[in-house]
C-alpha positions as CSV (number, residue, x, y, z in Angstrom):
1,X,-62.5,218.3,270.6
2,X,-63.9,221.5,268.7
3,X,-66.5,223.3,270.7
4,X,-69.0,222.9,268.0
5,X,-69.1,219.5,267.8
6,X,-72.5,217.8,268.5
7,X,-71.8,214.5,268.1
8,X,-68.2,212.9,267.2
9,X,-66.1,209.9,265.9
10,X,-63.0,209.9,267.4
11,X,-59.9,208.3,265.2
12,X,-57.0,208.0,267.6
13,X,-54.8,205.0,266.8
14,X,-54.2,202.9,268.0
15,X,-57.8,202.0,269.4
16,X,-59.2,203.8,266.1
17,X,-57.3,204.2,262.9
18,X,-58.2,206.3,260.0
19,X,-56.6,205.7,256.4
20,X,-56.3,208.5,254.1
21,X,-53.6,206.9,252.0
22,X,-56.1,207.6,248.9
23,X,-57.0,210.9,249.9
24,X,-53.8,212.9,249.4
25,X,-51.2,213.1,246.9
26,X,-48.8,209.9,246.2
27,X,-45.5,212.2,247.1
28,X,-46.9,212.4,251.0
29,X,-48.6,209.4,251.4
30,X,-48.6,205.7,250.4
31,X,-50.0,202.5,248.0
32,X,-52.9,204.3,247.3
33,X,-54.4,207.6,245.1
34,X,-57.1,209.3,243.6
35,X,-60.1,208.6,246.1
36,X,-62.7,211.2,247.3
37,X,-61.0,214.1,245.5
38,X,-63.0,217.2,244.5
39,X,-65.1,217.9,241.7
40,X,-65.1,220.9,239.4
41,X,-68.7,221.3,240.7
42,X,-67.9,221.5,244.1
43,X,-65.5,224.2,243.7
44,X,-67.6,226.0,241.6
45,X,-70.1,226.0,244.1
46,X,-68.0,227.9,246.5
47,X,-69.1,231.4,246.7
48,X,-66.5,234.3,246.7
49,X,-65.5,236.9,249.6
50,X,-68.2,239.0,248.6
51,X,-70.9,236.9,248.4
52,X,-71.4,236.8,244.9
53,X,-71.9,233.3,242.9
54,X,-68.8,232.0,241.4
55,X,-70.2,232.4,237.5
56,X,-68.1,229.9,234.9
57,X,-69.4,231.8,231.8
58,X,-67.9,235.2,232.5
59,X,-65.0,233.5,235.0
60,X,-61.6,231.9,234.0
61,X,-60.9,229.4,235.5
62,X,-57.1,230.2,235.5
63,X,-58.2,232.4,238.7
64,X,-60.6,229.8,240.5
65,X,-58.8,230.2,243.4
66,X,-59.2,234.0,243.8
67,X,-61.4,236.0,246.4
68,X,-63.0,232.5,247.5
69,X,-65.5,231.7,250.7
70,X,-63.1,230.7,253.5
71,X,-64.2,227.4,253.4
72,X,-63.0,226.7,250.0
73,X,-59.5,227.2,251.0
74,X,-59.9,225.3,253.9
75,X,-61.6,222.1,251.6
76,X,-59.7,222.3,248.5
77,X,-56.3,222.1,247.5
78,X,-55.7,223.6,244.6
79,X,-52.9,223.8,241.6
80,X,-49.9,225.9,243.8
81,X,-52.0,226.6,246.8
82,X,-50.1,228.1,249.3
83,X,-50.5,226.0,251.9
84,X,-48.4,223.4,253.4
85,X,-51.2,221.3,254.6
86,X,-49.0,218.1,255.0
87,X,-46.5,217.4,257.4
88,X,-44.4,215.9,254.7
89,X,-45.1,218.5,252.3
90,X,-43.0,221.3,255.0
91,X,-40.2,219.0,255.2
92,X,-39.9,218.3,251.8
93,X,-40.1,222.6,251.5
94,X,-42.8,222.1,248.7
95,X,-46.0,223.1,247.9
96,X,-48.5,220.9,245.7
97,X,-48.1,221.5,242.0
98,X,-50.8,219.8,239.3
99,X,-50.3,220.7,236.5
100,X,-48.7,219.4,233.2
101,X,-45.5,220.7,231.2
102,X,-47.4,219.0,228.4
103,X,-51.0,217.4,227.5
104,X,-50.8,215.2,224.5
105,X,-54.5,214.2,225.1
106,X,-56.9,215.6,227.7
107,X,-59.4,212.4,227.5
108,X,-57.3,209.5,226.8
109,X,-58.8,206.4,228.3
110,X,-56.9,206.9,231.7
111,X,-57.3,210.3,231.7
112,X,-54.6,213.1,231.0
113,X,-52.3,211.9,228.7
114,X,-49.1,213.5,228.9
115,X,-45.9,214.8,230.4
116,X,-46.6,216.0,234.7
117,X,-44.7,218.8,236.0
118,X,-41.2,217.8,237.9
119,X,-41.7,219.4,240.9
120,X,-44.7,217.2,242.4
121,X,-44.3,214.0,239.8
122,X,-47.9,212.4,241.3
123,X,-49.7,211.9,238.3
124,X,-53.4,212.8,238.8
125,X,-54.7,209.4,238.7
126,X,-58.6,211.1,239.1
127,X,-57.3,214.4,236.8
128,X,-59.4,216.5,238.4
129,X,-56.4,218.6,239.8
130,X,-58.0,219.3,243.3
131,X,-57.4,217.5,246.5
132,X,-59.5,217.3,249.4
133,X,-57.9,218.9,252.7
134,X,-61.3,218.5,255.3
135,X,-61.3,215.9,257.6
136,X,-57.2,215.3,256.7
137,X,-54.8,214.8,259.7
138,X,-52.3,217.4,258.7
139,X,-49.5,215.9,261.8
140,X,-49.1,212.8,259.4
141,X,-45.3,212.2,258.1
142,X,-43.8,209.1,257.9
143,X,-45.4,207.1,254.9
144,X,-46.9,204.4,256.7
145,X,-48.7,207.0,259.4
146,X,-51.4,207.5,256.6
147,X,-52.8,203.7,258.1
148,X,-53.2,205.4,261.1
149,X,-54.3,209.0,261.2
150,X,-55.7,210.6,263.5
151,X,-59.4,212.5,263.3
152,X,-61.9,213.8,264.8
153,X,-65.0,213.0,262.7
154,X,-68.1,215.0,263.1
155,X,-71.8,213.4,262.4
156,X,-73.1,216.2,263.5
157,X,-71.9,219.7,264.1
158,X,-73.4,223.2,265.4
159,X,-73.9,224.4,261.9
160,X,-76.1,221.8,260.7
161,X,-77.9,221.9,263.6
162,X,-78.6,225.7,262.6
163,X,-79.1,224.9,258.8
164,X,-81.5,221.9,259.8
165,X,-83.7,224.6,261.5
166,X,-83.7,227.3,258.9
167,X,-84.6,224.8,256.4
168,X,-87.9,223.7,258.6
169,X,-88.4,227.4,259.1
170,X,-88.5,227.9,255.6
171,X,-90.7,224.6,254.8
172,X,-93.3,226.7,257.1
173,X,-93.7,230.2,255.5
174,X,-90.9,231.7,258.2
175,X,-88.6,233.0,255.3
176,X,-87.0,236.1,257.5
177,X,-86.3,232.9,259.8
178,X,-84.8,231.0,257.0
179,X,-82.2,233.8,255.3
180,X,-81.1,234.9,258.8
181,X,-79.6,231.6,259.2
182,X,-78.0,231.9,256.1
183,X,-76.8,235.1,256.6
184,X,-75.2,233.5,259.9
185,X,-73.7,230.8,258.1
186,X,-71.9,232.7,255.8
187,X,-70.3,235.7,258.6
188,X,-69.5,232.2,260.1
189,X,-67.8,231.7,256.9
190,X,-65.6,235.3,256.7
191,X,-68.1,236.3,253.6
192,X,-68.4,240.0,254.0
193,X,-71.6,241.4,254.4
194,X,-72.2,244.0,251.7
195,X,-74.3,246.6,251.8
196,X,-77.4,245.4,252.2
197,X,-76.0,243.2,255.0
198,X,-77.5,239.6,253.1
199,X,-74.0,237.9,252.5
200,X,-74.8,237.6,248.6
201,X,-77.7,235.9,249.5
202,X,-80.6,237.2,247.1
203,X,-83.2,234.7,247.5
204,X,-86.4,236.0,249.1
205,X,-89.5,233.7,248.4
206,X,-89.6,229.8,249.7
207,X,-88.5,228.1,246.6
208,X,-85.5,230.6,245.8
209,X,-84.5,229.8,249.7
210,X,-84.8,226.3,249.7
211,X,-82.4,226.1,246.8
212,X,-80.4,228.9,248.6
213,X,-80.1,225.9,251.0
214,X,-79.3,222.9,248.8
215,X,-76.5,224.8,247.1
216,X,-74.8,226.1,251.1
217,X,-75.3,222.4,252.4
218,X,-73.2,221.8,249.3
219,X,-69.9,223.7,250.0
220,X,-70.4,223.9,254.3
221,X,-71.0,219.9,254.6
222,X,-68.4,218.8,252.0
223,X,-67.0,215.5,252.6
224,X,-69.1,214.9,255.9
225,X,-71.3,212.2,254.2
226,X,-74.9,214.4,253.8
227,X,-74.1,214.9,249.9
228,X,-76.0,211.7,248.8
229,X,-78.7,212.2,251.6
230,X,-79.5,215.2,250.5
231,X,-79.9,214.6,246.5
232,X,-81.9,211.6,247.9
233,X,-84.5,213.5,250.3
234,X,-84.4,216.6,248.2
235,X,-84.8,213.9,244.7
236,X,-82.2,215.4,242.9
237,X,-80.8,212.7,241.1
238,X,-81.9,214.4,238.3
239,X,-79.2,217.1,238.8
240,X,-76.4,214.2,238.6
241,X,-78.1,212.4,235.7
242,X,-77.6,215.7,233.9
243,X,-74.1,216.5,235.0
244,X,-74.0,213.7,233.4
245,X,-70.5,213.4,234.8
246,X,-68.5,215.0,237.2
247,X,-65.3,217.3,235.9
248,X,-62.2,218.2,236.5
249,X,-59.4,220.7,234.7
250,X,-56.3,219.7,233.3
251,X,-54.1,222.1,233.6
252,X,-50.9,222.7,231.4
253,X,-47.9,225.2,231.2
254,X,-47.8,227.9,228.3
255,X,-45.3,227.5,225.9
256,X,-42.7,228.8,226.7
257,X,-43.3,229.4,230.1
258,X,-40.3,227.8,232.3
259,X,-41.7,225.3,235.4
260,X,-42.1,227.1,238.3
261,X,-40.1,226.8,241.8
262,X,-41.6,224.3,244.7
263,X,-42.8,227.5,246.9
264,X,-42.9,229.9,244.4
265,X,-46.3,232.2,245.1
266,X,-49.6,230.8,242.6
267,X,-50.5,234.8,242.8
268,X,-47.7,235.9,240.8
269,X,-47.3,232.6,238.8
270,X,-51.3,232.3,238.0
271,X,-50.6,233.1,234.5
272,X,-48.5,230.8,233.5
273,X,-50.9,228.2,232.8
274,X,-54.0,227.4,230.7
275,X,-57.1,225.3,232.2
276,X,-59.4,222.8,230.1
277,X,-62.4,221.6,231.8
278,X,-62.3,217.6,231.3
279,X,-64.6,214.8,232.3
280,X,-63.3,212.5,235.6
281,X,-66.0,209.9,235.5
282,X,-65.5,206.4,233.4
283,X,-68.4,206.6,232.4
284,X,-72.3,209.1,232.7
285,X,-73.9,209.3,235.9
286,X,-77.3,207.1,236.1
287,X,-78.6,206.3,239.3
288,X,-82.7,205.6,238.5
289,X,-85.0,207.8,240.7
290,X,-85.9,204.4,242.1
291,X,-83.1,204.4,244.1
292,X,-85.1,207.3,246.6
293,X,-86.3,204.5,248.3
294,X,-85.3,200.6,248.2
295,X,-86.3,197.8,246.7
296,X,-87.2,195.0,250.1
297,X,-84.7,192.4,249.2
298,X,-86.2,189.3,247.6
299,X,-84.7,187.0,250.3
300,X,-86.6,188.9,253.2
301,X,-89.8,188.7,250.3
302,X,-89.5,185.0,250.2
303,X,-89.5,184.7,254.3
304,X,-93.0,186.1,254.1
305,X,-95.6,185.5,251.3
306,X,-97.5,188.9,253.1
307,X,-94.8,190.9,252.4
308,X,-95.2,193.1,249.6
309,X,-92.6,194.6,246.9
310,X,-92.6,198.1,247.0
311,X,-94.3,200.2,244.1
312,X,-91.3,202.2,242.6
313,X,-89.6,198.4,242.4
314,X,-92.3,196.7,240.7
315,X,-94.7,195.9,243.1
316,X,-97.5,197.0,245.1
317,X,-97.0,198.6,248.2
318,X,-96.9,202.4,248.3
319,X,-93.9,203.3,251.2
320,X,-95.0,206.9,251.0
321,X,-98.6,205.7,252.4
């Protein structure tokens, strides 16, 4: 019942269950891993506290979770993050380790190949060593509660009523429009300021906005179910044909370096470990730009001899006319 909800899915067992038996680690849950977890993108993606892009080629990733947006703590879990976001997880007086004492192979045909710490034994069945904690009911404890978790699951929410209208003030020349929404967006977010009081934000003309906009949809709508609408109105499958997969990091312990307590603080234990960035997907991303719009199924073509195929699926009819 958060005050900025627009408009809600309630998940309240019994009369509606959620299941997010695949959506957090085998140790708390049950019969079912590795679904929906983050990519190396999306945490990448994240800004940091000062507004500033995260920037991979001067960056290690040994420190991804430093000096982060808000809302990258609040959406990833992370290798040692400390945060007991599970019920289970407090009473077991753990937090949630990923890494390995030892990789034998980091792209072996199931994935990481190799020896997983002791202290969470999970193996990462999707090996990109992120979990997802949005839209997770964090009260769940007994192993068969995952069936039924509770959650309240926004379709719409005060922020993207906000973003929605920046982006169609941008679309119409209104650019000091546009970025103060931004700039709202990421206060809402704890980013701090800076001098110049933009939020990191340095776009200024339309086209620098607009993708100012596709990349904060990315990290404030994560997991809500816009991602694929918005490659597909924006046409950015080309972005995920180039990926062309998705990634992940393995992360292993130094030599050397003895395994680390179950609550023992990632800040002071960071530097024990080494991160390789891996591929997650089984195979390259390569959904056709056909796919912005749907082919009519032939059955509903063969109902009616007037009904025409539409031109990006081999036929006639222009949809965009």
């Amino acid at each position: 019942m958060n005050k900025e909800v627009v408009m809600v899915k309630r998940f309240n067992y019994p009369q509606a269950s959620y299941f997010q038996g695949g959506l957090i680690p085998l140790n708390f849950s049950q019969d079912d891993v590795g679904y929906d977890r983050p990519s190396l993108e999306l945490a990448n993606a994240f800004p940091r506290k000062d507004g500033s892009a995260w920037n991979t080629a001067t960056m290690a990733y040994d420190t991804i979770f430093k000096n982060r947006d808000d809302r990258f703590y609040e959406t990833i879990y992370y290798n040692g993050s400390p945060y007991q976001y599970l019920a289970k997880m407090k009473n077991m007086n753990t937090y949630l380790w990923t890494y390995f004492d030892v990789v034998t192979d980091y792209n072996s045909g199931t994935g990481i190949a190799g020896t997983h710490n002791s202290i969470t034994t999970d193996p990462l069945w999707s090996n990109s060593s992120f979990y997802r904690i949005k839209a997770i009911d964090k009260t769940a404890n007994m192993a068969t509660s995952v069936y039924n978790a509770g959650v309240d699951w926004p379709e719409i929410r005060y922020a993207e009523v906000l973003m929605n209208y920046g982006e169609a003030a941008n679309e119409l020349g209104k650019n000091a429009e546009a970025l103060n929404v931004l700039y709202n967006i990421r206060a809402r977010a704890g980013i701090l300021p800076g001098a110049a009081s933009k939020y990191g934000i340095t776009a200024a003309a339309t086209p620098d906005i607009r993708t100012a906009y596709q990349q904060e949809r990315f990290v404030e709508f994560a997991f809500e179910g816009k991602r694929m609408d918005d490659l597909r109105r924006l046409k950015m499958f080309g972005y995920l044909r180039s990926l062309p997969q998705r990634h992940g990091l393995g992360i292993v312990l130094k030599a050397g370096q003895p395994d680390v307590q179950p609550m023992d603080d990632i800040n002071a234990v960071w530097n024990r470990f080494n991160s390789t960035v891996i591929t997650t997907d089984a195979m390259n991303i390569a959904i056709k730009d056909n796919y912005y719009i749907y082919g009519i199924p032939l059955s509903y073509i063969n109902r009616n001899p007037k009904l025409m195929q539409n031109n990006n699926w081999g036929g006639t009819f222009d949809p965009l006319q």
